[in-house]
VEXKE-595140 format. One record per atom (N, C-alpha, C): x, y, z. Coordinates in steps of 0.02 Angstrom, whole numbers, padded with zeros to 5 digits, always signed. Example, Ala and Ser with C-alpha at 12.3 -4.5 7.8 and 13.67 -1.06 7.14 Angstrom:
2
+00660-00284+00390+00615-00225+00390+00660-00165+00390+00642-00112+00354+00684-00053+00357+00645+00002+00394
% end
This chain:
392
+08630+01695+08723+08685+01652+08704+08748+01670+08744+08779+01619+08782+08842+01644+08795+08880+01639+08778+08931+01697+08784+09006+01708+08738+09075+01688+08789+09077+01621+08748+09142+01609+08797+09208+01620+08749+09272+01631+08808+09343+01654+08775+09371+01621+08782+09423+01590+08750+09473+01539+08757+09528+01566+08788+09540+01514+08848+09591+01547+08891+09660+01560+08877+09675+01516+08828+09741+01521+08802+09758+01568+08750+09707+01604+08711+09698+01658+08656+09731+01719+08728+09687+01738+08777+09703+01792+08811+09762+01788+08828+09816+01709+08861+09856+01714+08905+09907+01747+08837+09886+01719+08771+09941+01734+08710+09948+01803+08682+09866+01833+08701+09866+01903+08672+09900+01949+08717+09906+01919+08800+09938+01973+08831+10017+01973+08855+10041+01897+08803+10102+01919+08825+10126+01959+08763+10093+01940+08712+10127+01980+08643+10097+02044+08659+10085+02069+08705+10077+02138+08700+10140+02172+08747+10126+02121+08814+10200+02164+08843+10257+02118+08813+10261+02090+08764+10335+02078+08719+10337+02123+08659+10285+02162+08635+10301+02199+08566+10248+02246+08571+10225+02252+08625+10171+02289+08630+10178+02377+08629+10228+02391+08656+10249+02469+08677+10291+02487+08619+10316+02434+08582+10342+02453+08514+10298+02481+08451+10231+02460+08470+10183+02468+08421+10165+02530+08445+10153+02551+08509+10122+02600+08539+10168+02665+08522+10241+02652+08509+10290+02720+08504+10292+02731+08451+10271+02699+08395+10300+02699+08331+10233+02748+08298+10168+02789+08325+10145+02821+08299+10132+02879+08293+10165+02904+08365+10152+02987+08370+10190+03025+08336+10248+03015+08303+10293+03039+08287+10272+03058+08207+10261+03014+08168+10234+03008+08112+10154+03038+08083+10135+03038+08158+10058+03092+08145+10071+03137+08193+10127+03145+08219+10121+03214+08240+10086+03249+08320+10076+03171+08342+10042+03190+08408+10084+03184+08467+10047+03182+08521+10078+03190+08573+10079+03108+08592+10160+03087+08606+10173+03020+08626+10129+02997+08684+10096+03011+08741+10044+02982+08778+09998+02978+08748+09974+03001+08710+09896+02984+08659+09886+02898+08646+09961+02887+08627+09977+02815+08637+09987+02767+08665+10049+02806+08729+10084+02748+08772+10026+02759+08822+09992+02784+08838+09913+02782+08897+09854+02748+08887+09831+02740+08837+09800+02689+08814+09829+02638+08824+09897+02616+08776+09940+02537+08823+09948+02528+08873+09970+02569+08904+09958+02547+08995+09902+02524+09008+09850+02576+08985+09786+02548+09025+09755+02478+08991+09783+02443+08931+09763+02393+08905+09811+02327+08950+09874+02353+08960+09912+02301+09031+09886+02293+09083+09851+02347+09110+09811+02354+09175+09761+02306+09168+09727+02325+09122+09657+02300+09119+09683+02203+09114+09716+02208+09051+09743+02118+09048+09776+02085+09097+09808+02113+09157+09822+02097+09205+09772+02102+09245+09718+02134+09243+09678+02109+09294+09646+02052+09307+09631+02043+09216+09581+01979+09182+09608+01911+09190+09702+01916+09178+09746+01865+09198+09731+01847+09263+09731+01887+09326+09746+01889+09407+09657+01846+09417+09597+01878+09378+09539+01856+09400+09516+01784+09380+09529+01753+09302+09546+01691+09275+09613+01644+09319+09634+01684+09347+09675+01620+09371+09679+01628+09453+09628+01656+09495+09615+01658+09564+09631+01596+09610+09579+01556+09556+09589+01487+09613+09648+01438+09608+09690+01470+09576+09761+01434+09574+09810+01461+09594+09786+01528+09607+09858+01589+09631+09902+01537+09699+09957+01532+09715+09976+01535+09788+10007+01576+09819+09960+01589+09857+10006+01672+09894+10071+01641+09930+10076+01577+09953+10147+01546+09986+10201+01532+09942+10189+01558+09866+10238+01554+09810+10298+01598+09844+10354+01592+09842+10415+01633+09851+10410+01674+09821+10405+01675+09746+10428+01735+09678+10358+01782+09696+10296+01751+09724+10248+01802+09719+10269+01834+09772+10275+01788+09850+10294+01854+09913+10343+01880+09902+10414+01885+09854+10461+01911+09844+10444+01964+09795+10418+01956+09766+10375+01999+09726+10328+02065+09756+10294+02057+09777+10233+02091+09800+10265+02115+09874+10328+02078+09907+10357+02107+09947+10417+02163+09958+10434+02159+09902+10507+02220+09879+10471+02280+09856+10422+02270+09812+10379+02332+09785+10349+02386+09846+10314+02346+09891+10296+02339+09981+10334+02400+09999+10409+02365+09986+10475+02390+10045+10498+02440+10004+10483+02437+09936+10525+02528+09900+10478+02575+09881+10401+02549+09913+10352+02616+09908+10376+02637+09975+10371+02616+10022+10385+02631+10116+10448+02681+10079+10491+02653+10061+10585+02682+10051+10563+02766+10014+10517+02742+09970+10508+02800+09928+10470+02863+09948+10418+02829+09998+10372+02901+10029+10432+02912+10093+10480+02889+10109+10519+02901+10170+10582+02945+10125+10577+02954+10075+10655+02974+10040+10622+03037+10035+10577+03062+10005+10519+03099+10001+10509+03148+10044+10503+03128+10085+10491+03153+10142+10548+03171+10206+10617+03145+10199+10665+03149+10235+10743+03165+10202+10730+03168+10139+10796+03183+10098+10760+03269+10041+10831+03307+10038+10822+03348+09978+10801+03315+09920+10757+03354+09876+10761+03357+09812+10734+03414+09763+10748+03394+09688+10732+03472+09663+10644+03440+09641+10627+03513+09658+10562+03513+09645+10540+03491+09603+10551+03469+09542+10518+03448+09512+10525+03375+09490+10570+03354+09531+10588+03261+09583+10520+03249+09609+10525+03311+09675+10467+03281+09725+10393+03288+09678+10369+03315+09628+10314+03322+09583+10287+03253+09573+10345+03194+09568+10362+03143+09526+10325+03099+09580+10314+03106+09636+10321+03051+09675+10233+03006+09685+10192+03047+09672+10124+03005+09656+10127+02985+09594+10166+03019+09527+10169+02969+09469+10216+02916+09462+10285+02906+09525+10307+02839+09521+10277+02793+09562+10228+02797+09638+10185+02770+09655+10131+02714+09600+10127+02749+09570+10050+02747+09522+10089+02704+09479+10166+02713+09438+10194+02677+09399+10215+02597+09427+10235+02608+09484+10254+02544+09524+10210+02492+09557+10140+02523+09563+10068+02480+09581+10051+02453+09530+10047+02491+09459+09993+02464+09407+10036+02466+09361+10100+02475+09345+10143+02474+09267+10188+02423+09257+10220+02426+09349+10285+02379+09377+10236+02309+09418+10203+02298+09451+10186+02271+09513+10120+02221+09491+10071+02253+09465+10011+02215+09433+10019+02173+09386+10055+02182+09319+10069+02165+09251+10135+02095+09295+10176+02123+09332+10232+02063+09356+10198+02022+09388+10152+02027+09440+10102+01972+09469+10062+01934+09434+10025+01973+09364+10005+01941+09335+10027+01893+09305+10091+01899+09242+10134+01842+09219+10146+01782+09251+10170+01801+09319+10155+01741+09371+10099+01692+09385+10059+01725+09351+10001+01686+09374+09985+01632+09317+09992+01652+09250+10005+01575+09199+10008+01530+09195+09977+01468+09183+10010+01434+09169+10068+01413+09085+10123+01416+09097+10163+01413+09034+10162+01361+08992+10158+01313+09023+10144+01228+08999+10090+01234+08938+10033+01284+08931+09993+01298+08882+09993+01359+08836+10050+01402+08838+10047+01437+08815+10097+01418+08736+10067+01448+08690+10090+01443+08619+10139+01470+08595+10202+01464+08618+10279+01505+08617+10288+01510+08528+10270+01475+08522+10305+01488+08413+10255+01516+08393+10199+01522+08400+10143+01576+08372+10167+01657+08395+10184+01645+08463+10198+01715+08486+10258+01734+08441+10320+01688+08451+10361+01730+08395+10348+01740+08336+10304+01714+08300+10300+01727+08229+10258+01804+08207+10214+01817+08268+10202+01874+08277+10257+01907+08294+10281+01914+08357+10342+01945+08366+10370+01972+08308+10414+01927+08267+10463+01932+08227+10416+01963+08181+10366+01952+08144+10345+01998+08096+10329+02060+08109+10320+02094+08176+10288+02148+08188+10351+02172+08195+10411+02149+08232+10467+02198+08224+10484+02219+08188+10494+02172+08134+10518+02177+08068+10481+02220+08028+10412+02214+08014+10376+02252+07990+10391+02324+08009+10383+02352+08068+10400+02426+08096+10454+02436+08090+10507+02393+08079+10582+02423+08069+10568+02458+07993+10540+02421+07927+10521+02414+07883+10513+02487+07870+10449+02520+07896+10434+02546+07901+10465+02628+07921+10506+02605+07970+10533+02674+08016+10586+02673+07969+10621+02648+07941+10687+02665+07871+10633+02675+07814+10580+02687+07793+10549+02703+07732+10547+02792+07769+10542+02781+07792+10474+02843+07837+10557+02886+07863+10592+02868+07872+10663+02882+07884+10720+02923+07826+10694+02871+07772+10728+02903+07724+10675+02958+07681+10609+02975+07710+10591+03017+07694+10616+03099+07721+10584+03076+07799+10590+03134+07841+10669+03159+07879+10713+03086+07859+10769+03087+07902+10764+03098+07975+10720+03021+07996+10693+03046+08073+10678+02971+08060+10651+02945+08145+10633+02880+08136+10561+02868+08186+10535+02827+08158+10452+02828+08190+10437+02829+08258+10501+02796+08306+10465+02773+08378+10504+02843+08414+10460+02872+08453+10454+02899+08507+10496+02860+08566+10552+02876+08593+10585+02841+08621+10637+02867+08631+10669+02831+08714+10751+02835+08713+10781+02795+08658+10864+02855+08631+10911+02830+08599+10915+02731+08610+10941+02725+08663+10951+02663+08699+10895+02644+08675+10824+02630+08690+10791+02562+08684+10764+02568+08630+10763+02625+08562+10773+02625+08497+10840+02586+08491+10883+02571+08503+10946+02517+08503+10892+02440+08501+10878+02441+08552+10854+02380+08594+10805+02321+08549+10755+02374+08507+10704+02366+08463+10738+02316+08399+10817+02350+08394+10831+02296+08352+10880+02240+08362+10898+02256+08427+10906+02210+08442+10872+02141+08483+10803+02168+08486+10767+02100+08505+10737+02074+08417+10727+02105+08373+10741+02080+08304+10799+02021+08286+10848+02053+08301+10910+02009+08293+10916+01941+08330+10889+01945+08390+10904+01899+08445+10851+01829+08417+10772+01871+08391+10737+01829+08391+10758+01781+08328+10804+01830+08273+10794+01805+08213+10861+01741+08216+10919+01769+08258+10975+01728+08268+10946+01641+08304+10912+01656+08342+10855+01613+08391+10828+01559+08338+10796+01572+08266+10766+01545+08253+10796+01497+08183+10865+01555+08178+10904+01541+08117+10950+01470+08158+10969+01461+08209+11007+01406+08255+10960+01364+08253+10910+01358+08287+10860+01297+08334+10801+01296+08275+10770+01319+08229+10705+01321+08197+10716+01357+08140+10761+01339+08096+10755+01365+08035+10713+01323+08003+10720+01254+07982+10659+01233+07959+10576+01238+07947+10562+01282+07982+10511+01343+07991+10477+01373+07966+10534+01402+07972+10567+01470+07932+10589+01488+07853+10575+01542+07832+10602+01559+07768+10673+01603+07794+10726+01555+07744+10797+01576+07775+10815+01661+07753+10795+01675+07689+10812+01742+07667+10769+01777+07731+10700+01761+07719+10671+01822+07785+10723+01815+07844+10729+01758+07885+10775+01765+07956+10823+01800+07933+10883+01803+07884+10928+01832+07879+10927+01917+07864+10866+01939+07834+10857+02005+07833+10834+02005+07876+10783+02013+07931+10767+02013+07987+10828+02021+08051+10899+01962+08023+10950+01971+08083+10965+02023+08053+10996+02057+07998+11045+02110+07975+10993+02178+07990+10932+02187+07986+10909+02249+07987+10894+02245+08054+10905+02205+08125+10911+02198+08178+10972+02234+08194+11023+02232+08165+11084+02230+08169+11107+02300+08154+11082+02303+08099+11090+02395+08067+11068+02437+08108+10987+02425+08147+10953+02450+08202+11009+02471+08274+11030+02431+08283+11082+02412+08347+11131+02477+08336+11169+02454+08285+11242+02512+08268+11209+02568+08246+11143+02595+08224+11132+02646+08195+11092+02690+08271+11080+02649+08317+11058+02681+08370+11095+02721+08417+11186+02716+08407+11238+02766+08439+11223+02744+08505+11193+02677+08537+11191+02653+08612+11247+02589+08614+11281+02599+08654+11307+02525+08673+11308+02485+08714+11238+02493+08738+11194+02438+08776+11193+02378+08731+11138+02403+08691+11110+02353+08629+11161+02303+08598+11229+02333+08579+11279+02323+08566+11293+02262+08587+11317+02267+08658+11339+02232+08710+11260+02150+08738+11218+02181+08732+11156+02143+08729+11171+02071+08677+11186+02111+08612+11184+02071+08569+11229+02004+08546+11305+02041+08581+11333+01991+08595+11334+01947+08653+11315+01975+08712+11277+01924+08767+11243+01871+08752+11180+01896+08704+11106+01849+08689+11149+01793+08634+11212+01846+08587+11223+01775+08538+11285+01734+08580+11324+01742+08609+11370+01709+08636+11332+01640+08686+11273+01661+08718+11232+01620+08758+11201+01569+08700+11164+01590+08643+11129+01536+08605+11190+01501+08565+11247+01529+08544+11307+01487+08516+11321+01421+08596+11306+01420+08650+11349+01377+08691+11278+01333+08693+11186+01361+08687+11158+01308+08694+11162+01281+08615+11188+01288+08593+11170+01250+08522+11236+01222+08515+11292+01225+08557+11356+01182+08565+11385+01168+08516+11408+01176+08482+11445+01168+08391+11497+01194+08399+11560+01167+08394+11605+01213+08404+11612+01251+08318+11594+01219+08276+11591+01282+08220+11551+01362+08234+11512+01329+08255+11468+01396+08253+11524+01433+08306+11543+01416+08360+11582+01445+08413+11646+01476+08384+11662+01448+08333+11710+01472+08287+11719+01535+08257+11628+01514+08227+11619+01566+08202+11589+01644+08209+11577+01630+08273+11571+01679+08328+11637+01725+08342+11673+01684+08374+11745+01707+08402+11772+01746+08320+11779+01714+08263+11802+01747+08217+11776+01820+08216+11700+01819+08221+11664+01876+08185+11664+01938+08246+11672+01912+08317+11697+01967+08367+11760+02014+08358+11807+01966+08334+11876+01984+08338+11876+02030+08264+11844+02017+08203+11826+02068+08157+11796+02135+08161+11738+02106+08222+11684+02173+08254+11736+02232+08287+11809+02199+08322+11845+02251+08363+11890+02266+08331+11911+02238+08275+11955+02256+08211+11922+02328+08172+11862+02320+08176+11798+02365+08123+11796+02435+08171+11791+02420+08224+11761+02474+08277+11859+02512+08290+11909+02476+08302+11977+02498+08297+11988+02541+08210+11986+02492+08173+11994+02531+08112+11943+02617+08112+11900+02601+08129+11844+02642+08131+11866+02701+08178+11896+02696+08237+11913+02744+08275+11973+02776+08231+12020+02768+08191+12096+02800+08157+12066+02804+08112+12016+02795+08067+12003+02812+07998+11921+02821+07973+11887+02822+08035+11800+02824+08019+11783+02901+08030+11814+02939+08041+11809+03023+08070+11740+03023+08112+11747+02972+08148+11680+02972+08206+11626+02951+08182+11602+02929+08124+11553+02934+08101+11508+02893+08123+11509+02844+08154+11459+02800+08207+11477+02805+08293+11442+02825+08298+11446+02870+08372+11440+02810+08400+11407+02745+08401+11399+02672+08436+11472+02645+08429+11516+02653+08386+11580+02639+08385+11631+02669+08425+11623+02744+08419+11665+02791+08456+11659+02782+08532+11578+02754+08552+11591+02732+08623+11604+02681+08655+11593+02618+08607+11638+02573+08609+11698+02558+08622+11749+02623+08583+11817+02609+08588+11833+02626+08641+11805+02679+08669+11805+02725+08716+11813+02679+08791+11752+02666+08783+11723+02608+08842+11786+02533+08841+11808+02499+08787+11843+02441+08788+11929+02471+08815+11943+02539+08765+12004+02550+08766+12030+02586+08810+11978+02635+08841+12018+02669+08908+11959+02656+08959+11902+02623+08966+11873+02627+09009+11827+02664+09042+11789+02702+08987+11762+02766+09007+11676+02734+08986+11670+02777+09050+11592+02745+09067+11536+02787+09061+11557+02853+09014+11507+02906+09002+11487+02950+09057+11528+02962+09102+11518+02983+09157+11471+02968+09226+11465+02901+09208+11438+02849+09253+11478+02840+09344+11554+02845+09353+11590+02829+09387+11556+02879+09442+11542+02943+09465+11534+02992+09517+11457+02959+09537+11421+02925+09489+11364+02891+09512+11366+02811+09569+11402+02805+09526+11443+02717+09549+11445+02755+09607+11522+02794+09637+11533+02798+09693+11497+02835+09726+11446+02885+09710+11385+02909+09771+11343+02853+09795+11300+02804+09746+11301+02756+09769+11319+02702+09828+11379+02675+09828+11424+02653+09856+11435+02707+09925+11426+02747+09918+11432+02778+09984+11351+02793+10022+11317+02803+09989+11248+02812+10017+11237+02713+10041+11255+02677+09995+11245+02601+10023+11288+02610+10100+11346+02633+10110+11404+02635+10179+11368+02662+10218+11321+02696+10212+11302+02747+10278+11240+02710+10312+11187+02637+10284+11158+02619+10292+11132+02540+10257+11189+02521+10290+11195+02435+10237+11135+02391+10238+11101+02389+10281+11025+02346+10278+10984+02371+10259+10987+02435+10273+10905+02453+10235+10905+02493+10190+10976+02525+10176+10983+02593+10106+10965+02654+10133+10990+02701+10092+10969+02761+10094+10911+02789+10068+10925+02839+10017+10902+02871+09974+10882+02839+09938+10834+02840+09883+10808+02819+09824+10835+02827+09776+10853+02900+09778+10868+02939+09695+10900+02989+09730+10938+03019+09660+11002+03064+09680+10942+03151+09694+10971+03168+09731+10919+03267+09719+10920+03269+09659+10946+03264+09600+10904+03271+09552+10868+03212+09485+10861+03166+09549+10810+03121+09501+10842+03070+09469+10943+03087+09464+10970+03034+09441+10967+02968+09490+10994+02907+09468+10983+02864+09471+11059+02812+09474+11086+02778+09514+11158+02757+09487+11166+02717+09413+11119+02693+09381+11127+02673+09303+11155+02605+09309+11127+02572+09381+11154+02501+09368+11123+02468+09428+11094+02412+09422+11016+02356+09430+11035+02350+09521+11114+02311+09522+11143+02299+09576+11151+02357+09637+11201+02402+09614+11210+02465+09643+11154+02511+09662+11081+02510+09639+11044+02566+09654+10979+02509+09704+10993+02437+09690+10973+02401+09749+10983+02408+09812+11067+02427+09808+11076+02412+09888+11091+02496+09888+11103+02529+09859+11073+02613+09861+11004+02618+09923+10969+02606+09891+10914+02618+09907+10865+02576+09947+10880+02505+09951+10847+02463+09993+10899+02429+10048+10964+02415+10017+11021+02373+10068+11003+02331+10038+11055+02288+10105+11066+02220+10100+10994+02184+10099+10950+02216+10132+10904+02164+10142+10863+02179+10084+10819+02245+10038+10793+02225+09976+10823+02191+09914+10894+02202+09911+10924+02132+09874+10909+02058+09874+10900+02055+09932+10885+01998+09955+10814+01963+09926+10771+02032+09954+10689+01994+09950+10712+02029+09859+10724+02029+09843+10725+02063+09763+10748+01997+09712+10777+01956+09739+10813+01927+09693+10784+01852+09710+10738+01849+09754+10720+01773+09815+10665+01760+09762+10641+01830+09716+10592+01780+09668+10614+01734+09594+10684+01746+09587+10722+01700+09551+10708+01650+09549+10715+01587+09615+10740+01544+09649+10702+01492+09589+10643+01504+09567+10623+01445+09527+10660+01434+09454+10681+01488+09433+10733+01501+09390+10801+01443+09413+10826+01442+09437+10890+01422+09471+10867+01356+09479+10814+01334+09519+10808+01264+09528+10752+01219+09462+10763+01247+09411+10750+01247+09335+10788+01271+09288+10838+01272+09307+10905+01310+09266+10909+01271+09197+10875+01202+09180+10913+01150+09139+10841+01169+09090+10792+01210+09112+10741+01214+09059+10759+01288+08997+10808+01311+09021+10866+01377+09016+10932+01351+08973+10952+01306+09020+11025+01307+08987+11036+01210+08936+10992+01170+08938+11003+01120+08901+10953+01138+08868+10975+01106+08782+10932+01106+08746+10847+01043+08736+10902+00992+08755+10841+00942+08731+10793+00931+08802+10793+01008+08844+10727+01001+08906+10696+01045+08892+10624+01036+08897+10569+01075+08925+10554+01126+08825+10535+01163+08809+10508+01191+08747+10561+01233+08725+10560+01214+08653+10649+01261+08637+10613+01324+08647+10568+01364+08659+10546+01418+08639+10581+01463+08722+10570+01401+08773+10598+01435+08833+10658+01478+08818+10707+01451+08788+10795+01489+08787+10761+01542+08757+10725+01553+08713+10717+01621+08645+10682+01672+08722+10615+01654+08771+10626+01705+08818+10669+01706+08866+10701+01649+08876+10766+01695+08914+10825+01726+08889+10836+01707+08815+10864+01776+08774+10860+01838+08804+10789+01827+08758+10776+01913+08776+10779+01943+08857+10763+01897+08906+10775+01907+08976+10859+01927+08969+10904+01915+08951+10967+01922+08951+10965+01983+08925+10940+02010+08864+10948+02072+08817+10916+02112+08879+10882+02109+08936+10883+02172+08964+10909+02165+09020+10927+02127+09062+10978+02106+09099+11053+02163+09098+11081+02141+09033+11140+02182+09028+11118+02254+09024+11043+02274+08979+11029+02354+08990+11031+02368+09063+11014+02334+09105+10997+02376+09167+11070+02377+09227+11117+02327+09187+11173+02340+09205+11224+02427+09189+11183+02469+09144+11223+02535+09133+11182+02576+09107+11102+02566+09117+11072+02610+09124+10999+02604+09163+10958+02642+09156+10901+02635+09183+10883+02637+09263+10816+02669+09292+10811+02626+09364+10761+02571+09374+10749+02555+09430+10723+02498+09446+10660+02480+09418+10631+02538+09391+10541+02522+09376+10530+02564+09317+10600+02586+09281+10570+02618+09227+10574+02570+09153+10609+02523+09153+10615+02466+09106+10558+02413+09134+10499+02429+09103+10462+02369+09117+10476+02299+09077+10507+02307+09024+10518+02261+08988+10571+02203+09019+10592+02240+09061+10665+02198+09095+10604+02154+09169+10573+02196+09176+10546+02168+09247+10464+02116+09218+10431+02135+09156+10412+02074+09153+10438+02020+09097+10499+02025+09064+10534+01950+09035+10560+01921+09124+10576+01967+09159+10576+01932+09253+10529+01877+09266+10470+01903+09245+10417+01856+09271+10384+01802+09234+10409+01810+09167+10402+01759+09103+10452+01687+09124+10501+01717+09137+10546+01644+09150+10551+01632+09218+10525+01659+09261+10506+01634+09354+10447+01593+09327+10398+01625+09299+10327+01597+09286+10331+01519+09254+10375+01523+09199+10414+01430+09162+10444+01406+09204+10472+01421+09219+10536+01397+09307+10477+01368+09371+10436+01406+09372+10384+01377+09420+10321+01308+09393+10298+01326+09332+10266+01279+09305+10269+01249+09246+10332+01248+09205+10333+01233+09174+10393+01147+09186+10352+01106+09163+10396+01038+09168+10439+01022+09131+10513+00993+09160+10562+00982+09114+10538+00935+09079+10550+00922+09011+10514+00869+08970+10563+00867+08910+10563+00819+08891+10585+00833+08793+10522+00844+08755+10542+00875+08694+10508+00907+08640+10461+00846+08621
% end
C-alpha cells in the first residue's frame, strides 16, 4: 500500500516549527535538568532534515534565476570565503579561531539550507490561521507554564538569552494584538487579551529593551494598517503613559525593573550599553576596505551589535548589496504588506513578526546567530515572490 503525504500538512508543519519551534526546544532542559543541546540538536537536525524534504518536493519548480535565491545562496558564498580569509589573516583569541568549523557548519545547514528552503513554497497554499492558532496557543501555553514553574523555583523554563526570553513574549503580544485588530471574531476576546498582557509582562520582566522597542514597532505598524484614527489615539495616549511610567519609575521605582532603568537611560542620555567603541571599530574597519570589508569579528568574537554596520564591517559595500538584492520581491509587493484589503490578512501578522526581529538585529546579535530574523527573511520574500495580490 502506498503512503502518501499531503503536501501542504509538511509545508505547515515546517514553518510552525521554525516559528515556535526553538521555543519548545528551550523550554526543557532547564526544568529536567539537562544539558540544553540534548534539545536544541535534535531541532536543528529536524530543520535540516525538513528543509531538505521542502528543497526535494519542490525541485521541479525551484528557479535558480530567482534574485532572492542567487542573492541568497550568493552572500552566504561571499561570508564563508570572508570568514576562512579572517581566519586565517587576522588575530584572534583562541578560542574564536576553535569556532570557525562550528560557524561554517551553522551557516550551511542552520542559516543557508532552512532560508533556501522557505523560498521554495509555495505561499498561495499555505494555511496562515491554522498556523497561528497553533502559534498563539503554544506560546501562551509555555509562558503558562514557565510563571507556574517560576513561582516555584524562582527561575524560568527556557534556556536562553536574557533578550530573546524578552522576544518570546513579545511575539505572544504581537500575535495576540494581530488578531485582537483584524480577527477577533475568531477569537475568544478574554483569551487574546490575556495572551496580549502575559506577552507584555514577558517583555518588561525580561530587563531587555530590544523586545521593548520591538513591541512598539510591531504595534505602531498594525495601528497604521488598520487606519483608525481612534485606535491611533489610542496608541499615542498609551506611549506617552509608557514614558510617564518608565520616568516616574526612574525618581521613585529604586531600580526595580532593570527594562525600565535602560530605557531611561537609552531615551534620556543616550547610552547604548556600551555599544558606541563597537559602532566606531566598525566604522573604521568598513574605512580601511569599503568594497569588500574587513574582518568578520572583533579578536574576541565580538560582533558590532547592529545588522547594517557589521555588513559593511565585514563584507563592504558590495555584500550589502548582494545581501539585501533578495528583498526586491518584498518591495515590488509592498501592498501585500502594507494595504489591508490585498493578498491574505495573515501576510501583515508575518511581517510583524519580520519587523519584531528586524529592530533586534538593529542592537544586538550577528549575522547568522538569530535564525529567527533570517528565516521570517525568507517567509515574506517567499509571499512577495508567489504570493498574488488578491482580496480576501
Amino acid at each position: 500500500m502506498k503512503i502518501t503525504i499531503n503536501n501542504n500538512f509538511i509545508d505547515k508543519l515546517f514553518l510552525l516549527s521554525v516559528m515556535v519551534g526553538n521555543t519548545i526546544a528551550i523550554s526543557f532542559a532547564k526544568p529536567l535538568g539537562m544539558d540544553p543541546r540534548n534539545f536544541s540538536v535534535p531541532y536543528r537536525i529536524l530543520i535540516i532534515l525538513f528543509s531538505l524534504l521542502i528543497i526535494y518536493k519542490e525541485r521541479r519548480n525551484i528557479n535558480l534565476k530567482n534574485v532572492s535565491i542567487i542573492s541568497l545562496v550568493g552572500f552566504w558564498i561571499f561570508y564563508i570565503i570572508k570568514l576562512i580569509y579572517s581566519f586565517n589573516n587576522y588575530p584572534f583569541n583562541q578560542e574564536v579561531l576553535l569556532s570557525e568549523n562550528e560557524d561554517i557548519f551553522r551557516i550551511l545547514f542552520i542559516v543557508l539550507l532552512p532560508s533556501f528552503a522557505l523560498l521554495c513554497i509555495n505561499y498561495n497554499k499555505v494555511d496562515f490561521k491554522s498556523i497561528t492558532n497553533y502559534s498563539i496557543t503554544i506560546l501562551c501555553g509555555l509562558l503558562i507554564v514557565n510563571y507556574i514553574y517560576g513561582f516555584i523555583t524562582l527561575d524560568h523554563i527556557f534556556s536562553t538569552y536574557y533578550i530573546m526570553y524578552g522576544h518570546i513574549g513579545a511575539s505572544l503580544f504581537i500575535i495576540s494584538l494581530f488578531l485582537i485588530l483584524f480577527c477577533k471574531k475568531d477569537y475568544n476576546s478574554f483569551f487574546l487579551f490575556f495572551c496580549l498582557f502575559l506577552g507584555l509582562f514577558n517583555v518588561i520582566q525580561s530587563m531587555a529593551r530590544s523586545p521593548l522597542l520591538a513591541v512598539f514597532v510591531c504595534s505602531f505598524y498594525m495601528i497604521l494598517l488598520k487606519g483608525n484614527k481612534k485606535y491611533l489615539l489610542y496608541m499615542i495616549t498609551l506611549v506617552l503613559l509608557f514614558i510617564g511610567l518608565v520616568i516616574l519609575h526612574e525618581y521613585y521605582g529604586n531600580e526595580q525593573i532593570t527594562s525600565f532603568n535602560r530605557m531611561y537611560k537609552w531615551v534620556a542620555h543616550g547610552d547604548t550599553s556600551g555599544r558606541e567603541p563597537l559602532y566606531s571599530r566598525a566604522i573604521e574597519i568598513f574605512n580601511s576596505n569599503r568594497f569588500l570589508g574587513g574582518r568578520i569579528l572583533y579578536e574576541d568574537g565580538v560582533h558590532p551589535h547592529n545588522i547594517f554596520l557589521e555588513l559593511l564591517m565585514a563584507t563592504g559595500i558590495l555584500g550589502l548589496i548582494i545581501y539585501f538584492l533578495k528583498f526586491l520581491p518584498v518591495l515590488k509587493n509592498a501592498a501585500l504588506f502594507w494595504e489591508i484589503q490585498k493578498g491574505n490578512i495573515y501576510y501583515k501578522l508575518i511581517f510583524a513578526l519580520f519587523l519584531q526581529y528586524f529592530t533586534l538585529v538593529q542592537t544586538s546579535c550577528n549575522l547568522f546567530n538569530i535564525p529567527e530574523f533570517l528565516y521570517f527573511s525568507s517567509i515574506i520574500i517567499g509571499i512577495g515572490y508567489t504570493a498574488k495580490t488578491q482580496e480576501i
